[in-house]
C-alpha positions as a Markdown table, in Angstrom:
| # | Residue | x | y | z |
|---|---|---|---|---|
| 1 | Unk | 0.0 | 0.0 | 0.0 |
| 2 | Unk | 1.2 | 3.2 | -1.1 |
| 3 | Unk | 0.6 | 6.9 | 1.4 |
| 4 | Unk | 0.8 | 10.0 | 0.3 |
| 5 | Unk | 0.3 | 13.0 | 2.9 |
| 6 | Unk | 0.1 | 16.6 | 1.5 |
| 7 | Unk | -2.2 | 19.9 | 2.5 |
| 8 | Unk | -3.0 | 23.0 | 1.6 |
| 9 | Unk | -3.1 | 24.8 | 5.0 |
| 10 | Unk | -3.3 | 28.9 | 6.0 |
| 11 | Unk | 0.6 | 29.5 | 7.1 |
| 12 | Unk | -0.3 | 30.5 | 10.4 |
| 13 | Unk | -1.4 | 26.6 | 11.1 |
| 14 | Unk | 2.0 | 25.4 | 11.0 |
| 15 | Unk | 0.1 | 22.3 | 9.7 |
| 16 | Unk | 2.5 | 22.2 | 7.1 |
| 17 | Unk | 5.6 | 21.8 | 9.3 |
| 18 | Unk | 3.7 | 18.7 | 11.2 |
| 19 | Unk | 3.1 | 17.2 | 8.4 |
| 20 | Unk | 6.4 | 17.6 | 7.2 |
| 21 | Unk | 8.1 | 16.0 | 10.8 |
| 22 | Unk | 5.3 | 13.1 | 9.9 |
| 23 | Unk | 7.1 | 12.9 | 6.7 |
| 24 | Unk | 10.3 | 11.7 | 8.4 |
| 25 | Unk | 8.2 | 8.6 | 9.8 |
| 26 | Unk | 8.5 | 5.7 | 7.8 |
| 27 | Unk | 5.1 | 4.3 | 7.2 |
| 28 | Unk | 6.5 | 1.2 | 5.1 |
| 29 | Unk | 7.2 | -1.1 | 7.8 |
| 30 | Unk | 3.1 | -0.8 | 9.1 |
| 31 | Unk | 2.3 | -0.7 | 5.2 |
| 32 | Unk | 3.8 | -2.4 | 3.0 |
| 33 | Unk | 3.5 | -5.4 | 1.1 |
| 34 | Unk | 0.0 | -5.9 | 3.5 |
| 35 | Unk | -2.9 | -8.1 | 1.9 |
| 36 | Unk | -5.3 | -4.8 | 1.9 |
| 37 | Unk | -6.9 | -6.5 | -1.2 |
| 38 | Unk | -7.5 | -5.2 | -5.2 |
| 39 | Unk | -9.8 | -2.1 | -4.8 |
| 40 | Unk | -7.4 | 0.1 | -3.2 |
| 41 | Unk | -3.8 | 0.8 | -3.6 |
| 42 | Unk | -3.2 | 3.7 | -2.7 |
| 43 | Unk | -4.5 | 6.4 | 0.1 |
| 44 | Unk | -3.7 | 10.3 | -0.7 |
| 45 | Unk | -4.6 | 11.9 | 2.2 |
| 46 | Unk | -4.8 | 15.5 | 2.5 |
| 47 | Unk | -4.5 | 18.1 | 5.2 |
| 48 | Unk | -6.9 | 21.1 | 4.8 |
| 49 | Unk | -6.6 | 23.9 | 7.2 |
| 50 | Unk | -7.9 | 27.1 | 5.9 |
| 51 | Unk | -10.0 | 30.1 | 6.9 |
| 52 | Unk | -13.5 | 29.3 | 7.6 |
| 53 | Unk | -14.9 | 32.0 | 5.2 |
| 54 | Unk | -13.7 | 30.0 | 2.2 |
| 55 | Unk | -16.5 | 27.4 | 3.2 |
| 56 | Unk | -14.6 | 24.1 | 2.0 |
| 57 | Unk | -16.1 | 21.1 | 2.6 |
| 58 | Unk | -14.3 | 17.5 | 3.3 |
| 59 | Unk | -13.8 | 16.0 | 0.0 |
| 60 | Unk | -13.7 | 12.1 | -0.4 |
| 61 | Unk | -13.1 | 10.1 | -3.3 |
| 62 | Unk | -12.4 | 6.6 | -4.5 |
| 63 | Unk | -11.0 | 6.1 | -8.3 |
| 64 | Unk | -11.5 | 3.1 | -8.7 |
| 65 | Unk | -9.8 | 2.9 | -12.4 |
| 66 | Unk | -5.8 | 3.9 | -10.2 |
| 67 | Unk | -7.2 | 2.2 | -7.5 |
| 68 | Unk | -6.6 | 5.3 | -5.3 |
| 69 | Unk | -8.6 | 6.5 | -2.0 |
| 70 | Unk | -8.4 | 10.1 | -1.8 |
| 71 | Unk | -9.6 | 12.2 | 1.4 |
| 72 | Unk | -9.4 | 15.3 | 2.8 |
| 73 | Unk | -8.7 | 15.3 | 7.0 |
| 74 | Unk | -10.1 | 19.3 | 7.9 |
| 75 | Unk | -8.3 | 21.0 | 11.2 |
| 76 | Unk | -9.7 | 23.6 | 12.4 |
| 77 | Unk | -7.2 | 26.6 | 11.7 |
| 78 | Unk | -8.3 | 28.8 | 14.6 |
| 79 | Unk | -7.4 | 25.6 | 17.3 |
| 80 | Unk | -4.3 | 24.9 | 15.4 |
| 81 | Unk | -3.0 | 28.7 | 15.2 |
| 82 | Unk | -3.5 | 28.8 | 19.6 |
| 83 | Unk | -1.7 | 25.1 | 20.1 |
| 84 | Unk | 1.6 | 24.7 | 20.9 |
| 85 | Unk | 3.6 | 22.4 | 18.2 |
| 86 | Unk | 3.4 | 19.5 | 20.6 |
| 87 | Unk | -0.4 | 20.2 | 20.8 |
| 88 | Unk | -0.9 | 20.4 | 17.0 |
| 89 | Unk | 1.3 | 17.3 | 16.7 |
| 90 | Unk | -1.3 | 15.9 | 18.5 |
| 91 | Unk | -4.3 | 17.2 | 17.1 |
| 92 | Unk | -3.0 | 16.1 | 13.6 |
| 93 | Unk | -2.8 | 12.6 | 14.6 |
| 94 | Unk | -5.7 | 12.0 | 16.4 |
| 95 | Unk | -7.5 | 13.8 | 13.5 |
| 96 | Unk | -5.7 | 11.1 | 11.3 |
| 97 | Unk | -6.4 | 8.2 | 12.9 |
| 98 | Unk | -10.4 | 9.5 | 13.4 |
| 99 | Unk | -11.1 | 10.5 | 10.1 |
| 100 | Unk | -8.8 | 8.0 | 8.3 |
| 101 | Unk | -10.7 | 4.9 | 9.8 |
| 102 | Unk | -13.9 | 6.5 | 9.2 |
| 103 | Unk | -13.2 | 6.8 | 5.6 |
| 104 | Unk | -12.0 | 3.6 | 5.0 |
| 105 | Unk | -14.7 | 1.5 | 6.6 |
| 106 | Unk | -16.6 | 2.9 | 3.9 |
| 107 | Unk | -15.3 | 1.0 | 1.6 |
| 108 | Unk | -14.9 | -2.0 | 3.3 |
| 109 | Unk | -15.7 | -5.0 | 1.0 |
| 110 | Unk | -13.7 | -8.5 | 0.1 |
| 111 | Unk | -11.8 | -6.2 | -2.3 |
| 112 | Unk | -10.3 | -3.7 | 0.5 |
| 113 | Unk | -9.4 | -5.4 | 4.1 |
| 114 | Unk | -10.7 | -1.6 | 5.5 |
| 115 | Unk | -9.8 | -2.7 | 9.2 |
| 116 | Unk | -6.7 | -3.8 | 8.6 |
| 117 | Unk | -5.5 | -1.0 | 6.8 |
| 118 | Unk | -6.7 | 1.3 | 9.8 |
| 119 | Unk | -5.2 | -0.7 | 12.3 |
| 120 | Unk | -2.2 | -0.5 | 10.9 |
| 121 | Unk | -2.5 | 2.8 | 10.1 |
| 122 | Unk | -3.3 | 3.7 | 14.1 |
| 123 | Unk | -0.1 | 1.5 | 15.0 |
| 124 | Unk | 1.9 | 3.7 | 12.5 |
| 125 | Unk | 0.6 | 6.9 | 13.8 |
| 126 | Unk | 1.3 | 5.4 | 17.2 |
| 127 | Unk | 5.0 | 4.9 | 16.6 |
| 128 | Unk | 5.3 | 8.6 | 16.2 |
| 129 | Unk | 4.1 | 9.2 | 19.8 |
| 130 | Unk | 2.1 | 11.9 | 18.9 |
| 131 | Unk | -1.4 | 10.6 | 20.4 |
| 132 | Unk | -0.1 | 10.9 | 24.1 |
């Protein structure tokens, strides 16, 4: 299973500088070469924290011809611009992990093993330490 992460976040989020320490995690190990079955191959997940007067919405989308799973994981930019950078480490992996395994369970079938891919994706969002 391939990850991708990337954003489009309001520079006073810092979103972008978490998800650029996530970056440094290595997600292959939790990932990998696991038997997630033929409908999806790959997750691109997207952090969206922007001012709420734009009005965007959490975008979700499954193309099934790449066999991709794209999502959009919304932080709210007002909490994110008071947190410390421990805080908003925090708040982007719980965020993760919540939206992530509610995304994916919709598409649960014998094609896509849904709850193993967010199991494994919790235990690799786990080995970050971020969720304490």
């Amino acid at each position: 299973m391939k990850l991708f992460l990337s954003g489009d976040v309001d520079w006073e989020s810092r979103a972008d500088v978490v998800r650029s320490e996530l970056a440094k995690f290595d997600e292959a190990p939790f990932l990998a070469e696991r038997p997630y079955g033929s409908l999806v191959q790959e997750v691109a997940i997207f952090l969206i924290c922007q001012r709420e007067e734009l009005g965007l919405k959490q975008r979700v989308r499954l193309n099934r011809k790449n066999r991709i799973l794209y999502m959009d994981v919304m932080l709210d930019l007002n909490e994110m611009k008071a947190a410390s950078q421990q805080e908003r480490r925090r708040i982007v992996a719980t965020r993760l992990v919540d939206e992530v395994s509610r995304v994916v369970s919709k598409y649960a079938s014998n094609e896509f093993n849904a709850a193993m891919f967010s199991s494994d994706f919790r235990r690799w969002i786990e080995s970050t330490g971020w969720l304490n």
